[in-house]
KOLTORLUM-383330 format. One record per atom (N, C-alpha, C, O): x, y, z. Coordinates in steps of 0.02 Angstrom, whole numbers, padded with zeros to 5 digits, always signed. Layout:
KOLTORLUM-383330
XYZ ...
end
This chain:
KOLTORLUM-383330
+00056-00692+00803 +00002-00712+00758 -00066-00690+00785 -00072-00700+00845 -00121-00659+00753 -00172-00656+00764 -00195-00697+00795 -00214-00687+00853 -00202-00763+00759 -00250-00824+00782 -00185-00897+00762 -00151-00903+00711 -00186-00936+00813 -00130-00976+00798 -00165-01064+00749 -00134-01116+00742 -00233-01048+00726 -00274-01105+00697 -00221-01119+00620 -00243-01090+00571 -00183-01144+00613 -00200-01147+00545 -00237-01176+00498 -00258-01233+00509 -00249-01148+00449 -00306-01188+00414 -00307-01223+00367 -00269-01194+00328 -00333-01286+00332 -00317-01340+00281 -00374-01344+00274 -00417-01326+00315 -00389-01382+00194 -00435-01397+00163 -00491-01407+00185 -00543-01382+00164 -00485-01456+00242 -00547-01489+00261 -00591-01451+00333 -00631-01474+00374 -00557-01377+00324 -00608-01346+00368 -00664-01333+00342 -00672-01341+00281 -00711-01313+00382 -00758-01285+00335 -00742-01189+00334 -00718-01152+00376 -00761-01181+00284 -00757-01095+00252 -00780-01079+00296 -00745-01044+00333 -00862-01095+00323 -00894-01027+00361 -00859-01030+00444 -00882-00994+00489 -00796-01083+00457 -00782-01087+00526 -00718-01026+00518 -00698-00998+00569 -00692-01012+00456 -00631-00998+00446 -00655-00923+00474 -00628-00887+00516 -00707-00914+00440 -00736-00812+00436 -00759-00817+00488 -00725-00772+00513 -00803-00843+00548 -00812-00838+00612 -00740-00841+00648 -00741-00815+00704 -00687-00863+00632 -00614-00856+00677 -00609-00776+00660 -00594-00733+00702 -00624-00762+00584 -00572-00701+00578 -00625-00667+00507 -00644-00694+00455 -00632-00616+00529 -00680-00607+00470 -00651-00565+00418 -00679-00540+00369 -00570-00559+00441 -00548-00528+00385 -00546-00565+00328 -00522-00542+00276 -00569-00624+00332 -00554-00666+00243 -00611-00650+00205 -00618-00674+00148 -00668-00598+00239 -00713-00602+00208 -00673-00532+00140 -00699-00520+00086 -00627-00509+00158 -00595-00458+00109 -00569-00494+00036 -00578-00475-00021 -00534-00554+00064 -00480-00595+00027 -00547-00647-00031 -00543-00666-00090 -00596-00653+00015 -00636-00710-00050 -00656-00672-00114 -00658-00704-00166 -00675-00600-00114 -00693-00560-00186 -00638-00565-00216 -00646-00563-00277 -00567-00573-00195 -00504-00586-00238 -00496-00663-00284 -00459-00674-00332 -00540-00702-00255 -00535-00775-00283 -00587-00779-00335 -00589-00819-00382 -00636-00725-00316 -00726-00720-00365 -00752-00799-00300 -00759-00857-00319 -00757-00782-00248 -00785-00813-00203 -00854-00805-00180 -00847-00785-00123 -00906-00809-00190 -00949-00779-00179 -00986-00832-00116 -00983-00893-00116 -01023-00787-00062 -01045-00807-00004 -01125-00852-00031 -01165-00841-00077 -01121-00891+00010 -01194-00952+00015 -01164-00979+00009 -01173-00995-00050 -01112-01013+00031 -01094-01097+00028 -01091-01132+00081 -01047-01168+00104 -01156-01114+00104 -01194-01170+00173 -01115-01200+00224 -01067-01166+00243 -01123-01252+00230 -01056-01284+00252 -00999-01313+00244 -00961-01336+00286 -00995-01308+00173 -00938-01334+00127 -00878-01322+00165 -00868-01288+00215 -00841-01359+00127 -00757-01361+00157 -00735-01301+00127 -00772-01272+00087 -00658-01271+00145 -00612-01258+00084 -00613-01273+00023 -00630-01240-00026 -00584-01346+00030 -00576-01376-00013 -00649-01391-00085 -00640-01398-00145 -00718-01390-00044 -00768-01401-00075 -00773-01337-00105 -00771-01346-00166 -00777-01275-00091 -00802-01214-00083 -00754-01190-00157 -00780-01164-00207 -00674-01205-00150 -00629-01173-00190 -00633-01225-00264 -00605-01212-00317 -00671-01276-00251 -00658-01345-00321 -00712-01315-00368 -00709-01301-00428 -00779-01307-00310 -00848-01261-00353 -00841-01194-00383 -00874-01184-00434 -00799-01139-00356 -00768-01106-00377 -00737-01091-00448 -00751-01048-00490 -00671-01162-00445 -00621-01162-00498 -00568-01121-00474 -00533-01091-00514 -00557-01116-00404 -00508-01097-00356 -00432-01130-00331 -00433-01138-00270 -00378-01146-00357 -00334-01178-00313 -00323-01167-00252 -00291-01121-00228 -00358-01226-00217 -00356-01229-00139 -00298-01217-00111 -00291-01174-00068 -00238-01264-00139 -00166-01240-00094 -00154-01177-00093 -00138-01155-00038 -00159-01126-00153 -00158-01062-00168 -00180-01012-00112 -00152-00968-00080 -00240-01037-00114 -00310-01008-00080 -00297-01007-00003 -00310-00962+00036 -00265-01069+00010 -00229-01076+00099 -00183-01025+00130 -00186-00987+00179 -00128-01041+00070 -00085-00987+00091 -00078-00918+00087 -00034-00891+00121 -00119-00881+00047 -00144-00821+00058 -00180-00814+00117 -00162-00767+00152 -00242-00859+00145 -00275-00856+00193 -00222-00871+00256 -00229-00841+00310 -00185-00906+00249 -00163-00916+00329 -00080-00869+00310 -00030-00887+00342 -00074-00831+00277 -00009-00778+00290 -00060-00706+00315 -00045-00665+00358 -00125-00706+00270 -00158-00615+00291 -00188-00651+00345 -00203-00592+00351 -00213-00688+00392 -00232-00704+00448 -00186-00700+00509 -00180-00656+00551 -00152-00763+00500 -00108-00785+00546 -00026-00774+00536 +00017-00799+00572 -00014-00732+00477 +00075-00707+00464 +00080-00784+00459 +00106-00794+00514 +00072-00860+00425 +00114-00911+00413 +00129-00924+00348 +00092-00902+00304 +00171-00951+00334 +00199-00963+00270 +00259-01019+00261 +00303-01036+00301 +00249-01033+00216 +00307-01079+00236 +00350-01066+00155 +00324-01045+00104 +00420-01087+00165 +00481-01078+00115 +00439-01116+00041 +00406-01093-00006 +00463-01187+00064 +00401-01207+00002 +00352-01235-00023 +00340-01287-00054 +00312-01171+00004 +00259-01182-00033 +00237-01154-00102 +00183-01165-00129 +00292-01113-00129 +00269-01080-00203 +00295-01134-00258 +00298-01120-00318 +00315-01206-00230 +00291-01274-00278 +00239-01296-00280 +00228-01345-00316 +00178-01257-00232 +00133-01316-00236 +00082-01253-00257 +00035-01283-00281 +00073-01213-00260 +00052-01148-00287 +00031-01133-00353 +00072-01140-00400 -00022-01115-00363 -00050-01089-00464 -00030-01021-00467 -00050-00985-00421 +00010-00992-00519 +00036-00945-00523 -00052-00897-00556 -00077-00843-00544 -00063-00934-00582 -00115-00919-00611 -00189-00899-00553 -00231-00855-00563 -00186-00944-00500 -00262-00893-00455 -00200-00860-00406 -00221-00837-00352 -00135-00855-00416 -00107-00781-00387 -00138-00753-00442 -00196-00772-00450 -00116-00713-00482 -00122-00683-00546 -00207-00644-00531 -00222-00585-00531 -00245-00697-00522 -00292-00686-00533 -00331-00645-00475 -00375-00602-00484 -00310-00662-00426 -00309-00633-00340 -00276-00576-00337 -00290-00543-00287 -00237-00552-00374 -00201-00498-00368 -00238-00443-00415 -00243-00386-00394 -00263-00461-00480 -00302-00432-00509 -00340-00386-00485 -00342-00324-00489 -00380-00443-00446 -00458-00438-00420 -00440-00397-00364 -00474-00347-00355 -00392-00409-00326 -00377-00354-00252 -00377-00270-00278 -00404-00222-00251 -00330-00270-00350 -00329-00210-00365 -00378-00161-00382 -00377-00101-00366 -00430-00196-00424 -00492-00172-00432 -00533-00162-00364 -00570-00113-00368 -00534-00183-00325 -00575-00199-00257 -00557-00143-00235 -00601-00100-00240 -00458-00109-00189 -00445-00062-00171 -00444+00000-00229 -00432+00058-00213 -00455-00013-00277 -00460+00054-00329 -00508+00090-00337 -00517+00150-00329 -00554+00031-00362 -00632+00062-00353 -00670+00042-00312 -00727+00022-00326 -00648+00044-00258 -00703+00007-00197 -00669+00055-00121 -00690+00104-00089 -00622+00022-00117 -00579+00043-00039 -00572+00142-00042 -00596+00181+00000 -00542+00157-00089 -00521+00211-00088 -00571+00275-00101 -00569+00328-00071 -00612+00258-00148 -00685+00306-00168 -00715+00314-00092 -00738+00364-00063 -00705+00247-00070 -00748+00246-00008 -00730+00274+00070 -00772+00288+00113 -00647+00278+00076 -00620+00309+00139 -00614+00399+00115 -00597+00442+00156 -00631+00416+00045 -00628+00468+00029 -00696+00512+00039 -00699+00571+00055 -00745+00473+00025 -00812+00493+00066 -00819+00491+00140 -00838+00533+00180 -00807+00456+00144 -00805+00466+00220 -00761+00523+00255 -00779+00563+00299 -00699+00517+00223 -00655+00603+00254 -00698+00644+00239 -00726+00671+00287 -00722+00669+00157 -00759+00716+00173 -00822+00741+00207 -00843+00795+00189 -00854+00708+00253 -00893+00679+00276 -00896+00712+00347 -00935+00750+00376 -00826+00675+00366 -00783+00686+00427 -00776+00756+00447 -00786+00782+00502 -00755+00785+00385 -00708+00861+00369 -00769+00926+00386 -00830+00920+00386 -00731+00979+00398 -00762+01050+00392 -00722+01061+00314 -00661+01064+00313 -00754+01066+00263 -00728+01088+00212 -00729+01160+00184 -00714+01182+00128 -00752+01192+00248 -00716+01277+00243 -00652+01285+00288 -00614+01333+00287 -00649+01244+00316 -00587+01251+00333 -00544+01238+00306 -00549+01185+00275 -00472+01278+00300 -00430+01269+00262 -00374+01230+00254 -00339+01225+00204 -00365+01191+00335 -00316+01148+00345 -00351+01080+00311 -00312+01036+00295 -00428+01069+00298 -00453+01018+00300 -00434+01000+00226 -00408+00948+00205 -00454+01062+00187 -00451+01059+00106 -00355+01029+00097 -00336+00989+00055 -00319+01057+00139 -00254+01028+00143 -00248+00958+00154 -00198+00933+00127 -00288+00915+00187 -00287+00850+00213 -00316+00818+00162 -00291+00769+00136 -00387+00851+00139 -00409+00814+00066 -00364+00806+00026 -00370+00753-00005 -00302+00848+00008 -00255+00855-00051 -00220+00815-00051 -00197+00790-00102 -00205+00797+00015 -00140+00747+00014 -00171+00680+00036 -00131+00635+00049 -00244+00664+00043 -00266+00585+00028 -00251+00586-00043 -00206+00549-00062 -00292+00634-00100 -00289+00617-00155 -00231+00625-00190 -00238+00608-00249 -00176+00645-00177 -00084+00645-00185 -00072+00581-00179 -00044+00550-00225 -00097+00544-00101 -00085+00492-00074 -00108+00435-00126 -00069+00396-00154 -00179+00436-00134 -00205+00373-00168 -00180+00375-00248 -00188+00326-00286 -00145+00442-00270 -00159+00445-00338 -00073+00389-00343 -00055+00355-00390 -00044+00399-00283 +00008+00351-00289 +00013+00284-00314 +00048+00262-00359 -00029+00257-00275 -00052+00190-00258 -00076+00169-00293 -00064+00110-00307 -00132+00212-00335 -00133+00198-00393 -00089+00184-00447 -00082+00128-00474 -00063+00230-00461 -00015+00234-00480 +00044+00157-00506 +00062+00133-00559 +00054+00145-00437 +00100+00079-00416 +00042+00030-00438 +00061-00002-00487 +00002+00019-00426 -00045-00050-00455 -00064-00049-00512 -00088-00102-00532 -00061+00006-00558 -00078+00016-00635 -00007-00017-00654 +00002-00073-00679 +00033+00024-00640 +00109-00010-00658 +00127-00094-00672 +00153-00126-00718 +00092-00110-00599 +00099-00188-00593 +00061-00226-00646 +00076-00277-00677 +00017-00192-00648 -00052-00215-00726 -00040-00192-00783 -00070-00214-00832 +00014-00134-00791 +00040-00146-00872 +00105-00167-00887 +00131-00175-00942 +00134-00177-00817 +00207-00193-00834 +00214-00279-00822 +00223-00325-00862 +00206-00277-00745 +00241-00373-00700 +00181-00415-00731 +00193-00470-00755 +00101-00384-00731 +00070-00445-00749 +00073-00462-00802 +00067-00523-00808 +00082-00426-00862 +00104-00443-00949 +00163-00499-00921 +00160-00559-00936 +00207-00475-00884 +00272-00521-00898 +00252-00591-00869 +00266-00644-00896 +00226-00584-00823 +00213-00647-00765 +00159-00698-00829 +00177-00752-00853 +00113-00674-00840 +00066-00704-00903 +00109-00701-00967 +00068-00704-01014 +00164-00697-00989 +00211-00724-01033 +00255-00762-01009 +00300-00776-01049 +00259-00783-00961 +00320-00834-00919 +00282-00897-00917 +00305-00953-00924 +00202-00873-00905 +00142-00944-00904 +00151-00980-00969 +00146-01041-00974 +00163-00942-01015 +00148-00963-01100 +00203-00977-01141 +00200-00990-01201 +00272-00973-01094 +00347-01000-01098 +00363-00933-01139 +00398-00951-01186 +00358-00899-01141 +00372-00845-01184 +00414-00770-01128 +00383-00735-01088 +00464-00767-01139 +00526-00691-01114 +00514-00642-01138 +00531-00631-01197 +00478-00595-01097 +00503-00529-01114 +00564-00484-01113 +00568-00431-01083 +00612-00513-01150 +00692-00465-01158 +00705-00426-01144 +00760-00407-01125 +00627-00382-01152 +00635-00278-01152 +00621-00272-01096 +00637-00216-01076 +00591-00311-01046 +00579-00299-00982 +00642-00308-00912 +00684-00353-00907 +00633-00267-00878 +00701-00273-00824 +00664-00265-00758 +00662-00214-00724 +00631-00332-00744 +00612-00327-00661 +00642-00311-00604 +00617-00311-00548 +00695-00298-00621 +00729-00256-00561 +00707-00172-00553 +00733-00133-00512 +00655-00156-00602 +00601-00092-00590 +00573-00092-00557 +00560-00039-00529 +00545-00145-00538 +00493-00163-00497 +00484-00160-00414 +00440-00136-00379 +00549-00196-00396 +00556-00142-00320 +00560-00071-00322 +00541-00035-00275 +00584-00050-00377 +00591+00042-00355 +00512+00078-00375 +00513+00139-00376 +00455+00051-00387 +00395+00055-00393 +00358+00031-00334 +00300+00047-00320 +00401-00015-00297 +00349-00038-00233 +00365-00010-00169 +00332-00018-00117 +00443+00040-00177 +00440+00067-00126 +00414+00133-00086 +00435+00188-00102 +00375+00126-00043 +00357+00179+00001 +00298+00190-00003 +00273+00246+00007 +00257+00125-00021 +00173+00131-00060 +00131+00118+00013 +00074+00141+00023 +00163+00083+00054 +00116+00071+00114 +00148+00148+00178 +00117+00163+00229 +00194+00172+00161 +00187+00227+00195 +00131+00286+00189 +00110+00321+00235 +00114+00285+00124 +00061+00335+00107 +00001+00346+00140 -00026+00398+00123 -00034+00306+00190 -00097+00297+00218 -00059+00298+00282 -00106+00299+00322 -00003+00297+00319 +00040+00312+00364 +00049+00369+00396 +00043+00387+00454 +00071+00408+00324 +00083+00476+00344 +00015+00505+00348 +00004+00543+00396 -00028+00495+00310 -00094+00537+00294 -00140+00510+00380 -00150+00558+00417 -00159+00456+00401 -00143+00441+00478 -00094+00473+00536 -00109+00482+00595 -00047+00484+00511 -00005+00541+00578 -00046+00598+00551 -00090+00614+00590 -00044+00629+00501 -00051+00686+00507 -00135+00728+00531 -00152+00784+00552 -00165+00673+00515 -00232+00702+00545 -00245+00676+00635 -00281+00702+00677 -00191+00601+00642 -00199+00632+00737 -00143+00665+00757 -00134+00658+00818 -00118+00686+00741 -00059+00758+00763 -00101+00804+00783 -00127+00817+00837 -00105+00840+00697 -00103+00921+00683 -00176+00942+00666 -00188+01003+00668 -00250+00880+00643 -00289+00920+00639 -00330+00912+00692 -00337+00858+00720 -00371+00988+00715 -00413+01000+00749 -00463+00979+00730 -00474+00978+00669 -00519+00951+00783 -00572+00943+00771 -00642+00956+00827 -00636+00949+00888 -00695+00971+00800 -00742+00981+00866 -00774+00913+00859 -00764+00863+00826 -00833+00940+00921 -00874+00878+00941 -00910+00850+00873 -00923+00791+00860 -00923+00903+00838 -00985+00875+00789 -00950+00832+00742 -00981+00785+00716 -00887+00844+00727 -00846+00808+00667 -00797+00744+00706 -00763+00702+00676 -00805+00749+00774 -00735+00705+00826 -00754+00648+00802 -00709+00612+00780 -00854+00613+00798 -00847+00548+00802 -00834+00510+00747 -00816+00451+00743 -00849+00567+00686 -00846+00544+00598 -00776+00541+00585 -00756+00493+00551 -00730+00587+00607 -00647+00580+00600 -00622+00511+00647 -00568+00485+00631 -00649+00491+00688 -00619+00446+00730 -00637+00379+00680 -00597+00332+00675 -00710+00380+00640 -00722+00311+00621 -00673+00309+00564 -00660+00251+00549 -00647+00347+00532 -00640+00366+00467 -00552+00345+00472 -00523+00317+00426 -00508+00370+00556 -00472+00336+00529 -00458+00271+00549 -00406+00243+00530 -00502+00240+00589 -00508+00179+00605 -00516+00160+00530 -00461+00175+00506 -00548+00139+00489 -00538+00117+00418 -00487+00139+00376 -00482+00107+00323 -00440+00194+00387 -00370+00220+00345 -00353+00172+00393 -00334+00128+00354 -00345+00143+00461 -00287+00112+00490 -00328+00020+00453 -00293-00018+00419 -00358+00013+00460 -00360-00056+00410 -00355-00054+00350 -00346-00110+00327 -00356-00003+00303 -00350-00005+00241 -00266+00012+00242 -00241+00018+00186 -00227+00019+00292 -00152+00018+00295 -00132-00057+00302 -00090-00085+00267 -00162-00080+00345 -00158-00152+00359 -00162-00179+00301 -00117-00218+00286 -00216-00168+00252 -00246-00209+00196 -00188-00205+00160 -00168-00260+00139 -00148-00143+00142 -00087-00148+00106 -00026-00172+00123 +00025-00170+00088 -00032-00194+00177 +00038-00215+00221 +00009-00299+00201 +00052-00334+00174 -00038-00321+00210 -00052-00401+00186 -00039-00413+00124 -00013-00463+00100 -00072-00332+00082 -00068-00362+00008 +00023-00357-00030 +00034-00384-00085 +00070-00326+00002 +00121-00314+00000 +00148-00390+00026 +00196-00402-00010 +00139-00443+00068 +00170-00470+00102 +00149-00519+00050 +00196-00552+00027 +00095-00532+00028 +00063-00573-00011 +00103-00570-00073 +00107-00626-00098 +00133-00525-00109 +00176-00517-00157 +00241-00506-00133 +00277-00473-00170 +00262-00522-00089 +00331-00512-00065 +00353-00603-00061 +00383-00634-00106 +00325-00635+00013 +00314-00685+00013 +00294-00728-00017 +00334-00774-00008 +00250-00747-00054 +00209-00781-00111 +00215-00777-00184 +00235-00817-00226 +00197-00732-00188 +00195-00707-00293 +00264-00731-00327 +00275-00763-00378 +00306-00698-00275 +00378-00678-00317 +00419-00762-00299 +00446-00802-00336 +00409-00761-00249 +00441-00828-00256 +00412-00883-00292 +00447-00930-00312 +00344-00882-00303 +00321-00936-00364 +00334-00919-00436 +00330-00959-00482 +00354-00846-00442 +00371-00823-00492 +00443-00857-00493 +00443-00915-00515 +00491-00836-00477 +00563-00873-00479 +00546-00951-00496 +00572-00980-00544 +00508-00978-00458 +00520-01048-00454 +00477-01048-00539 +00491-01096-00575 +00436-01005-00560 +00434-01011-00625 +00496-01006-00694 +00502-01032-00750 +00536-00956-00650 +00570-00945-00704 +00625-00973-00707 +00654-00976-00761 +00659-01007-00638 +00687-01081-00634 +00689-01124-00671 +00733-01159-00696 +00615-01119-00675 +00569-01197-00736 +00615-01183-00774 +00665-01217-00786 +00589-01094-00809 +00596-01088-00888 +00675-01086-00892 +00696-01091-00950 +00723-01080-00842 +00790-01062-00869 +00824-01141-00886 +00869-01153-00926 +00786-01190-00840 +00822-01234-00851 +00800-01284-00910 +00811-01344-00914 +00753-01229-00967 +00754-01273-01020 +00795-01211-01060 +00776-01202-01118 +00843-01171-01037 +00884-01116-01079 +00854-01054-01073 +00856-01019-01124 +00834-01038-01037 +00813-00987-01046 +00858-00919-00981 +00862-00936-00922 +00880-00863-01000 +00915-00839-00946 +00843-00788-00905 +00815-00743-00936 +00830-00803-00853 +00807-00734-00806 +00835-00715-00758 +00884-00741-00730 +00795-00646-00738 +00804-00623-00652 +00768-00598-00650 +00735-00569-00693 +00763-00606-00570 +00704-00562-00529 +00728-00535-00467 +00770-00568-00436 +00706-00472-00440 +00723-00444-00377 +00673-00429-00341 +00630-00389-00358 +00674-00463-00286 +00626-00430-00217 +00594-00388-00207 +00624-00339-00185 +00542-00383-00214 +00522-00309-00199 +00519-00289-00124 +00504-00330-00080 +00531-00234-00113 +00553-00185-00044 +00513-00134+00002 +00502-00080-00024 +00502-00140+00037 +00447-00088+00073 +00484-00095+00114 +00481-00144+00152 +00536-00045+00121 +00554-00031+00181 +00520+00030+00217 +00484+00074+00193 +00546+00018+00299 +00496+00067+00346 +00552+00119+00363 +00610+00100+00361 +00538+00181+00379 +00581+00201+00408 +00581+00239+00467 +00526+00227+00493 +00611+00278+00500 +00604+00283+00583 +00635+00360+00603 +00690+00367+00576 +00623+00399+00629 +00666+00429+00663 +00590+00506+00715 +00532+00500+00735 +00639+00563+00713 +00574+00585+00767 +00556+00667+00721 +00568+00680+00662 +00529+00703+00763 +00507+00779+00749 +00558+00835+00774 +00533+00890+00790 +00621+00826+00779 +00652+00868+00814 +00701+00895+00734 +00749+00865+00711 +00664+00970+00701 +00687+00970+00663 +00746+01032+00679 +00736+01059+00733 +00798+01056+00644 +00847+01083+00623 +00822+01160+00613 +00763+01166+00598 +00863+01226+00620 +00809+01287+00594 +00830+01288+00521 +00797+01323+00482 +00882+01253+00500 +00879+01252+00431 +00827+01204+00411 +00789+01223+00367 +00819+01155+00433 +00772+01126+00396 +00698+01142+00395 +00654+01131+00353 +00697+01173+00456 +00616+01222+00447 +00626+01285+00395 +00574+01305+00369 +00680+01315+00381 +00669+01344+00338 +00667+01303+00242 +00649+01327+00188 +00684+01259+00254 +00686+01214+00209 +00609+01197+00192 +00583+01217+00140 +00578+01162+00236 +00504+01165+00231 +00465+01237+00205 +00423+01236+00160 +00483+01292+00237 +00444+01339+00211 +00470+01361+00132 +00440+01403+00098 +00513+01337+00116 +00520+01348+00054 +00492+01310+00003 +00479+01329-00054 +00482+01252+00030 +00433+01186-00002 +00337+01224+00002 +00287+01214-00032 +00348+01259+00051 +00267+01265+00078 +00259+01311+00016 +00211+01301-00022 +00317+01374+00003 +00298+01430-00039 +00294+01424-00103 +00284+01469-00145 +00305+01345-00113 +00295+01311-00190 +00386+01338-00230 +00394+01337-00291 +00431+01353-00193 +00511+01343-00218 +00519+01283-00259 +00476+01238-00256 +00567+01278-00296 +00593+01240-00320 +00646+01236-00274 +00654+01280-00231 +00683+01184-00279 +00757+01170-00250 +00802+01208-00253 +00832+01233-00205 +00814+01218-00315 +00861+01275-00353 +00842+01343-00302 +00884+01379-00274 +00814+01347-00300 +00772+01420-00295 +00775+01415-00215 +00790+01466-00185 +00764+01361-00181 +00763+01359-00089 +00854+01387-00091 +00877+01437-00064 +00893+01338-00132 +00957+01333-00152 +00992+01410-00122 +01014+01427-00067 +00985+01445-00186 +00995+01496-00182 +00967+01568-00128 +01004+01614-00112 +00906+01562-00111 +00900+01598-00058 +00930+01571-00010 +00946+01620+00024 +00951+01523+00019 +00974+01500+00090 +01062+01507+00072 +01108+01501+00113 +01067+01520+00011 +01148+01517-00003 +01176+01462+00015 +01226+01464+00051 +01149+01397-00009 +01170+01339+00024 +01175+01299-00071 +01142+01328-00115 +01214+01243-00090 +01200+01192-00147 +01121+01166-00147 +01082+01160-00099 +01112+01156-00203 +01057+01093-00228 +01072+01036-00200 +01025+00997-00192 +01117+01022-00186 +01131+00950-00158 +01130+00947-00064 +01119+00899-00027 +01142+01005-00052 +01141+01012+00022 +01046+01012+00040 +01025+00983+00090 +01010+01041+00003 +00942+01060-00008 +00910+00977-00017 +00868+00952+00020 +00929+00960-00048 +00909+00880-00056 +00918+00829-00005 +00879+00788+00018 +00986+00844+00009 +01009+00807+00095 +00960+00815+00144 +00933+00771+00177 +00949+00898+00145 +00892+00924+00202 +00826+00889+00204 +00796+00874+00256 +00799+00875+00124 +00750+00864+00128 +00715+00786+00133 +00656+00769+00142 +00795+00739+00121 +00762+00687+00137 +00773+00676+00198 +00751+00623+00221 +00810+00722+00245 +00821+00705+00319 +00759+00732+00354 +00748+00713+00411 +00711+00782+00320 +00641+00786+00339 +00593+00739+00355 +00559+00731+00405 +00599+00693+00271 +00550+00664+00268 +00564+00592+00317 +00520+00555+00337 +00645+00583+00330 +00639+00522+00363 +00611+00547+00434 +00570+00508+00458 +00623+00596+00466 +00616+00617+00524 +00532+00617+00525 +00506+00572+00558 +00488+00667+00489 +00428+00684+00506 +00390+00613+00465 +00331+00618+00481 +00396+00575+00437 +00377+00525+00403 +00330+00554+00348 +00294+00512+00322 +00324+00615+00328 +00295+00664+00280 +00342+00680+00218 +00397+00707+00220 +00297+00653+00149 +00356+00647+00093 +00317+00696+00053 +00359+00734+00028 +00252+00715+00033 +00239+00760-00019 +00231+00827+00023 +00227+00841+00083 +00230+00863-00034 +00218+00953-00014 +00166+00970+00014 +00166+01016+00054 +00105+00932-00003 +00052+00934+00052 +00045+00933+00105 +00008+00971+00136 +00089+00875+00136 +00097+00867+00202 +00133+00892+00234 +00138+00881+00294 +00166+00932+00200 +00231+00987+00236 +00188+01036+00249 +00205+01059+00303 +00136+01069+00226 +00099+01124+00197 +00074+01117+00262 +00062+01167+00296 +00059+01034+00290 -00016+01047+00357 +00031+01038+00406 +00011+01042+00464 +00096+01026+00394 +00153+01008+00465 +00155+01093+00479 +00150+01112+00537 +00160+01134+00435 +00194+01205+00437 +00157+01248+00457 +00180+01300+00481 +00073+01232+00451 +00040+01278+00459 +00007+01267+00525 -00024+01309+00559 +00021+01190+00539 +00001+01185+00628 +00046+01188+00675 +00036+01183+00735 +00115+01198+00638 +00168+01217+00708 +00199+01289+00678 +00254+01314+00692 +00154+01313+00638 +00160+01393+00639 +00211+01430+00614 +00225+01488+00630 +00241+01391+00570 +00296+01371+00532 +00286+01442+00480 +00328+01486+00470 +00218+01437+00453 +00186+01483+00394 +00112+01491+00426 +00083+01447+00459 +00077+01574+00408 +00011+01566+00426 -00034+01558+00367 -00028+01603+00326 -00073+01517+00355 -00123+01488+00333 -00171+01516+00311 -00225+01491+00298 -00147+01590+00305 -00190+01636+00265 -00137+01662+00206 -00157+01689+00154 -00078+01651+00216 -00012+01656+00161 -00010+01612+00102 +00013+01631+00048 -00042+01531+00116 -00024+01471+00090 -00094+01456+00033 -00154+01452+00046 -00067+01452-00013 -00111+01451-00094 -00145+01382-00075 -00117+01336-00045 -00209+01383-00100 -00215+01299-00104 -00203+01281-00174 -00205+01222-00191 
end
């Protein structure tokens, strides 16, 4: 655990952000706004229109990793809902505009490996995006029809893990790959160093906000739809999944040639057939890449290939 305090109502707020000032991230998710002299929790979240129990256990799981089994009985599905909203807007138009100025910032943008690293933040974020638009036209419609006793039939939440997986790797890989493979001089060392000190908390930020909907959301969700089944109503719900995965850089010469066929913009089919190998053998290769180098789009193959010389970098299209 970070900090082993846990925290209840009757602390006061401004003791909570002097322990840990990461909650100062989590209060724009509640519409918390700072000046509240010495108020409690409890005072701070009532003036608000905040559910305090709510409000706890988000604060003491992204603080201190605690949580307990049940607490998504004592929980408002509704300032989740509303916290989750507000996070998305925050990292959409706030977090990400902003670690993207700063790379370029960081960057030599005549250089050509750099314009490669730009490509695959914005590959990266367009993901993530991606996955949180989803959640806002698909789970929160449903979750805000479960509030109002009302089933969505056409909906099958078991989509929903295969949308959440591999979203916190994205700021992972884009982090290996610039302290690996890119070069940098003095003039750009200290702007790249701050820059990914904030990609490594804005990884963090998604690993809380993931846990926060792993741990929390979904199980107050069930215990919602518990409610609703046991006045007849049939549901399900499945877990959502972020799994990690592991392995090293020691690649295969087939599979480096596999990469350069990805680098030369191939199709599968097309790697397929020049290597005289199946589509399906080509696919094997390539997810045994990505578990190995922890690099999943073509971008990032593009800056793996061109800093271990794989392809030269006067060959490679941007």
């Amino acid at each position: 655990m970070k900090n082993q305090k846990i925290y209840e109502a009757d602390d006061k707020m401004i003791s909570i952000i002097r322990d840990n000032c990461d909650i100062l991230q989590s209060l724009g998710g509640f519409g918390i706004s700072l000046g509240f002299g010495d108020k409690t929790v409890k005072e701070v979240c009532e003036s608000e229109h905040v559910d305090t129990n709510t409000f706890l256990a988000i604060v003491n799981l992204t603080i201190n990793g605690y949580y307990r089994k049940d607490d998504p009985g004592n929980l408002s599905v509704e300032t989740l809902l509303k916290y989750l909203k507000a996070s998305h807007a925050y990292y959409i138009e706030f977090r990400l505009p902003s670690m993207r100025k700063e790379l370029v910032e960081a960057l030599d943008e005549r250089d050509s490996l750099a314009q490669f690293i730009l490509k695959l933040y914005d590959e990266n974020a367009h993901e993530v995006i991606k996955h949180m638009r989803y959640e806002e036209k698909t789970v929160f419609p449903y979750v805000e029809q479960l509030l109002n006793g009302v089933v969505m039939s056409n909906y099958d939440i078991n989509t929903f893990s295969q949308h959440h997986r591999q979203v916190e790797q994205r700021l992972s890989e884009l982090k290996s790959i610039i302290i690996k493979y890119l070069p940098s001089d003095a003039l750009h060392n200290n702007l790249l160093t701050a820059t990914l000190y904030d990609i490594y908390n804005s990884e963090s930020w998604l690993s809380q906000h993931s846990k926060v909907e792993d741990l929390i959301f979904i199980p107050a969700i069930k215990r919602l739809e518990k409610s609703l089944s046991q006045q007849g109503v049939t549901l399900n719900i499945s877990k959502m999944i972020s799994p990690s995965a592991s392995g090293d850089d020691q690649l295969s010469d087939r599979e480096k040639e596999i990469i350069i066929g990805v680098v030369q913009g191939m199709s599968n089919k097309e790697i397929a057939d020049h290597l005289f190998i199946s589509v399906n053998t080509v696919i094997t290769h390539r997810r045994n890449i990505a578990r190995k180098l922890q690099i999943h789009s073509p971008a990032g193959l593009t800056i793996y290939a061109i800093v271990n010389h794989l392809v030269d970098i006067s060959a490679v299209k941007l």
